[in-house]
KEVO-853871 format. One record per residue: residue number from 1; residue in one letter; x, y, z of N, C-alpha, C in turn. Coordinates in steps of 0.001 Angstrom, whole numbers, padded with zeros to 6 digits. Example, Ala and Ser with C-alpha at 12.3 -4.5 7.8 and 13.67 -1.06 7.14 Angstrom:
<rs>
R_num_residuo_npx_npy_npz_capx_capy_capz_cpx_cpy_cpz
R_1_A_013190_-005690_007800_012300_-004500_007800_013200_-003300_007800
R_2_S_012850_-002250_007080_013670_-001060_007140_012900_000030_007870
</rs>
This chain:
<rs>
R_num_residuo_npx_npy_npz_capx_capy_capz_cpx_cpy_cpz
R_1_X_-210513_-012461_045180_-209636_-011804_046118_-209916_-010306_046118
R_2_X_-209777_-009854_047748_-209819_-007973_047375_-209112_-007526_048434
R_3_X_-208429_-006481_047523_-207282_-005495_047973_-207827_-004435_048363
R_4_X_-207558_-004057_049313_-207667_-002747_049529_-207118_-001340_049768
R_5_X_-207819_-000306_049256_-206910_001020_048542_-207222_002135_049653
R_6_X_-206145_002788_050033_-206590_004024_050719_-206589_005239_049727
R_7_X_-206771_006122_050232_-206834_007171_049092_-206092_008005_049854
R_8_X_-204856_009068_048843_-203859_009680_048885_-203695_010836_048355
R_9_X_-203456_012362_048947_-203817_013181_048495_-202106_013659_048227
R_10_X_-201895_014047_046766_-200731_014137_046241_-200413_015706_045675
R_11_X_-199155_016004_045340_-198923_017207_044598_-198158_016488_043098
R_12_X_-197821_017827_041985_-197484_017223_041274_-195392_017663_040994
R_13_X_-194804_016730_041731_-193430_016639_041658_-192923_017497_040343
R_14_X_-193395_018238_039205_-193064_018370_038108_-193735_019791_038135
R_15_X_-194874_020181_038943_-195190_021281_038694_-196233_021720_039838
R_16_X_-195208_022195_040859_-195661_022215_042677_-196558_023298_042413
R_17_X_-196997_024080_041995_-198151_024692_041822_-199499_024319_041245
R_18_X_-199271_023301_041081_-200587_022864_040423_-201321_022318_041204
R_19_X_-202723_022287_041306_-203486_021719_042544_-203277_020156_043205
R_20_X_-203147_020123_044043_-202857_018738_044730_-204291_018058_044471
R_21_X_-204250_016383_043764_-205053_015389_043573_-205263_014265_045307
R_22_X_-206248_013498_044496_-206361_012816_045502_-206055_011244_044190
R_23_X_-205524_010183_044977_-205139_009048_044463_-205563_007833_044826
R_24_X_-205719_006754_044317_-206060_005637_045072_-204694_004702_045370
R_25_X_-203866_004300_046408_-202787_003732_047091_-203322_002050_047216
R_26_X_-202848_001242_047062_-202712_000060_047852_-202429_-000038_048965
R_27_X_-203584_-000795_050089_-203255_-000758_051425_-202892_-002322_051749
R_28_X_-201879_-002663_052400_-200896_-003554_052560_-201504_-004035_053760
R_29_X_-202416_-005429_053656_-202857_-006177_054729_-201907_-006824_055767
R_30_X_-200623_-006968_055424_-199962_-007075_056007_-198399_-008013_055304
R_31_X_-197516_-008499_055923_-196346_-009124_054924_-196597_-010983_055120
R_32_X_-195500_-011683_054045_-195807_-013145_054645_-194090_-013537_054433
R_33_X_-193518_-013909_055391_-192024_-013915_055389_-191803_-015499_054528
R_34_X_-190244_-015693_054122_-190167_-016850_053035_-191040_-017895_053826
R_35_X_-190614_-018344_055416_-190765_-019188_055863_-192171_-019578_056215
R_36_X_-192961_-018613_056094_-194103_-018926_055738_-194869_-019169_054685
R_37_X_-194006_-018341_053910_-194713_-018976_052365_-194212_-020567_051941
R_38_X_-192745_-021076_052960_-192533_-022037_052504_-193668_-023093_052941
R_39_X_-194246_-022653_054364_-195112_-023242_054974_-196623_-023600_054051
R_40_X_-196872_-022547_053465_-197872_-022496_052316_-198017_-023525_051206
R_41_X_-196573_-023348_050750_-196090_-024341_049556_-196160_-025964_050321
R_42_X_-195929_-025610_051070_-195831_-027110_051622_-197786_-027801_052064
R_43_X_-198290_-026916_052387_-199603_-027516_052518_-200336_-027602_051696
R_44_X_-199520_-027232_050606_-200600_-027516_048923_-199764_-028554_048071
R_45_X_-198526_-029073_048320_-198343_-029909_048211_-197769_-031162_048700
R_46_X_-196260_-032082_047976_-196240_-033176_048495_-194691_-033035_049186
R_47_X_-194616_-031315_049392_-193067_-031190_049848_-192824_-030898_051267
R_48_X_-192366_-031070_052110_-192250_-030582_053194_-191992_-028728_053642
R_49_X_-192460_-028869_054441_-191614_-027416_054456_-190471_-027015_054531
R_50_X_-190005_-027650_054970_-188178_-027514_055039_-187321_-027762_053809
R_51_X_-188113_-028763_053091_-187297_-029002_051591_-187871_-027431_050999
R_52_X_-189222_-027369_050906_-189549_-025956_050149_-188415_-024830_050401
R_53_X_-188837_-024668_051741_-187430_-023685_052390_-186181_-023645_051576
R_54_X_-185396_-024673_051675_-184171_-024666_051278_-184340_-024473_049503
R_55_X_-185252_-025112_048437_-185417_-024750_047381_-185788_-023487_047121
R_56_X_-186672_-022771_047830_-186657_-021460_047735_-185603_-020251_048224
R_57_X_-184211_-020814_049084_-183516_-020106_049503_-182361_-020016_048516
R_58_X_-182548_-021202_047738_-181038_-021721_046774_-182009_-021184_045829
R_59_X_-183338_-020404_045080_-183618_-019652_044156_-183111_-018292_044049
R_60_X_-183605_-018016_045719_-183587_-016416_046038_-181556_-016351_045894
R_61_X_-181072_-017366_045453_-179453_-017196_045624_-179359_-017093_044098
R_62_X_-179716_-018404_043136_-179579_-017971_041878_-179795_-017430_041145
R_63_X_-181015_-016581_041632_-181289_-015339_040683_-180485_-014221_040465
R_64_X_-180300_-013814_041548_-178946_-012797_041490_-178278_-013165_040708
R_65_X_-177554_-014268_041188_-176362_-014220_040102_-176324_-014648_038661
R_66_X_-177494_-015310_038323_-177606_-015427_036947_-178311_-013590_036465
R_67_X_-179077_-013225_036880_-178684_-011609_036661_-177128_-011001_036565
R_68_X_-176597_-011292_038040_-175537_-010670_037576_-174482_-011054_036468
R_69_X_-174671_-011996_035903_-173725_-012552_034738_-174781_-012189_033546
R_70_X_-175314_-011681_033409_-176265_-010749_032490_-177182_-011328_031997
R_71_X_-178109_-012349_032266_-178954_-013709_031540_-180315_-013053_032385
R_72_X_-180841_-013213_031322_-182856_-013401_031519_-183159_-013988_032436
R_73_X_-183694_-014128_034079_-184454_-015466_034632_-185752_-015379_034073
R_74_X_-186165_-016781_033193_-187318_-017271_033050_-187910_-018176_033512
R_75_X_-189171_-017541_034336_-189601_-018691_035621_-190826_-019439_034795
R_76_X_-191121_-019186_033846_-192665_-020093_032812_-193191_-018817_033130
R_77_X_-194755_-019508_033462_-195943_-018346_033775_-195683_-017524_035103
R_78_X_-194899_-017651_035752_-194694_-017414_037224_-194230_-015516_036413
R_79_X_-193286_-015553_035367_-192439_-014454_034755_-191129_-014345_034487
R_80_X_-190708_-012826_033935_-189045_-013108_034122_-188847_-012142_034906
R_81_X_-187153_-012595_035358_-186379_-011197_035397_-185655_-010945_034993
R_82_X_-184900_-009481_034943_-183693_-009152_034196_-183434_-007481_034572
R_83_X_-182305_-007271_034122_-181729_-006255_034656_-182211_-004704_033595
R_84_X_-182591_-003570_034656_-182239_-002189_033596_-181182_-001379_034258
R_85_X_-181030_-000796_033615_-179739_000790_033673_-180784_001604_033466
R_86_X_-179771_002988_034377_-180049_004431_033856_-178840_004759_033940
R_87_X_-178487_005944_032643_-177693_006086_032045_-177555_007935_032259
R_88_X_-176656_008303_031795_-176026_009773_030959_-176004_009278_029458
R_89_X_-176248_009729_028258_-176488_009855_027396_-174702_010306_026634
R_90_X_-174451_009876_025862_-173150_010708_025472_-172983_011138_023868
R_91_X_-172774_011992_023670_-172456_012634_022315_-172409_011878_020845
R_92_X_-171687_010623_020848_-171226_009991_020079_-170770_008027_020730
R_93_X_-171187_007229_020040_-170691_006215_020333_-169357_005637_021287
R_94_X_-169000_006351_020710_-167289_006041_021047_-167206_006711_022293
R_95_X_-167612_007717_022836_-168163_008219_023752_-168297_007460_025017
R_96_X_-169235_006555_024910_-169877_006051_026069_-169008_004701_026605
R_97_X_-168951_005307_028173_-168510_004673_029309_-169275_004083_030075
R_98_X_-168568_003159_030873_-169852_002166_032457_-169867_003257_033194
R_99_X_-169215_004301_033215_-169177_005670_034331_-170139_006031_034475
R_100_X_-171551_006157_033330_-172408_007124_032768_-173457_006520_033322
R_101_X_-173424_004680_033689_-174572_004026_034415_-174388_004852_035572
R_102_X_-175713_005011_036179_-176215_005999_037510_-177087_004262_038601
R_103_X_-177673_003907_038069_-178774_003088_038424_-178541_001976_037923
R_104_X_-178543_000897_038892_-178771_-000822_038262_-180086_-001562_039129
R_105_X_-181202_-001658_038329_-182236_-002427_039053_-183039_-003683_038498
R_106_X_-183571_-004557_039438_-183878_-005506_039199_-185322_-004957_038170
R_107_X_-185852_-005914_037298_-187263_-005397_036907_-187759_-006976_036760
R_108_X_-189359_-007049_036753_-189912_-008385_036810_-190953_-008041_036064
R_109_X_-191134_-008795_035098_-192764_-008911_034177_-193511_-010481_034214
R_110_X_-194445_-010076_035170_-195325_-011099_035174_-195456_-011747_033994
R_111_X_-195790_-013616_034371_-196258_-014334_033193_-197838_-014626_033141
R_112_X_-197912_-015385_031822_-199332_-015539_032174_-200252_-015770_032971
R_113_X_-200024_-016640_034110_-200484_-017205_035093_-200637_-016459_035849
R_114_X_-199106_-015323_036282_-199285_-014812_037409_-200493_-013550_036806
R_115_X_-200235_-013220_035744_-201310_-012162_035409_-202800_-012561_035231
R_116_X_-202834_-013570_035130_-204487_-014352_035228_-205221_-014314_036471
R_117_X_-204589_-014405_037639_-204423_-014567_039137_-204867_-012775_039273
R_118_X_-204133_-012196_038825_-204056_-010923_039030_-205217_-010109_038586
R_119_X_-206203_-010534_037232_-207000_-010238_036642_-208669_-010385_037638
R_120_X_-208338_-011019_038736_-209080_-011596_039668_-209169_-010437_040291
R_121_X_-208672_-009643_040636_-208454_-008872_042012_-209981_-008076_042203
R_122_X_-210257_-008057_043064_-211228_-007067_043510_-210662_-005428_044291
R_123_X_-211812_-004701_043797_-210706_-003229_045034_-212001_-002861_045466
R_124_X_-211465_-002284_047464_-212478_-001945_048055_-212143_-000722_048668
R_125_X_-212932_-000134_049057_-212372_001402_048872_-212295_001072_050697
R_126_X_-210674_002136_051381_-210430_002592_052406_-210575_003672_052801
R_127_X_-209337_004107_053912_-210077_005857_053998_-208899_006904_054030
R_128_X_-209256_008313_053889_-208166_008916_053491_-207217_008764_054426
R_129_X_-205338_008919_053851_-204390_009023_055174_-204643_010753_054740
R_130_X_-204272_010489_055676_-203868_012408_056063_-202380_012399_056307
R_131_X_-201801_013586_055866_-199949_013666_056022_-199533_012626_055195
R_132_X_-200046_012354_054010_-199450_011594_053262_-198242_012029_053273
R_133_X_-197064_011380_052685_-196211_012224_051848_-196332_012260_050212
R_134_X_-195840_013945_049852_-195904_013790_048246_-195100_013005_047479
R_135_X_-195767_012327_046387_-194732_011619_045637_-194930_012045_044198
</rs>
């Protein structure tokens, strides 16, 4: 498989005087919506698409909420997920409040499989954007 990278000319958010780099970006061939991926799943195997559909819609439902009741999703090699915070820091134990969370986000760490898949990738070089924005 090969991805392809545009290259991105950046500043540095931490210290705007310092000479602006150039970067290599992932360029996004384009998106594949559920219902097509259910379509996918279904031509590699013995499920229809419509059953896929609905199993993949009643996933995209239980993940949330087994996140939100604070539990690990462990999918095998596919990966997990689970929740981080960002915080305020406070003085002393006794201290710290849910006030001080700023940020609640999903995070995902590939499993083996999916990182084996991934180890595949090829990169082919694109061309510069111009007017990037800095990040």
């Amino acid at each position: 498989m090969t991805v392809k990278f545009n290259i991105v000319e950046r500043g540095n958010p931490s210290n705007l005087q310092a000479p602006r780099k150039f970067y290599p970006s992932v360029a996004s061939s384009g998106r594949r919506t559920l219902r097509q991926m259910a379509g996918r799943i279904s031509e590699i195997s013995t499920v229809s698409s419509t059953d896929t559909m609905a199993v993949l819609e009643a996933l995209l439902t239980v993940i949330p909420q087994e996140l939100a009741a604070g539990n690990i999703v462990e999918l095998g090699d596919f990966g997990n997920f689970w929740l981080k915070i960002t915080s305020e820091g406070a003085d002393t134990a006794e201290a710290v409040r849910s006030s001080q969370i700023s940020t609640l986000l999903p995070r995902f760490n590939a499993g083996k499989e999916f990182k084996k898949v991934l180890a595949t990738v090829e990169f082919e070089r694109g061309t510069l954007v111009s007017g990037a924005p800095t990040e």
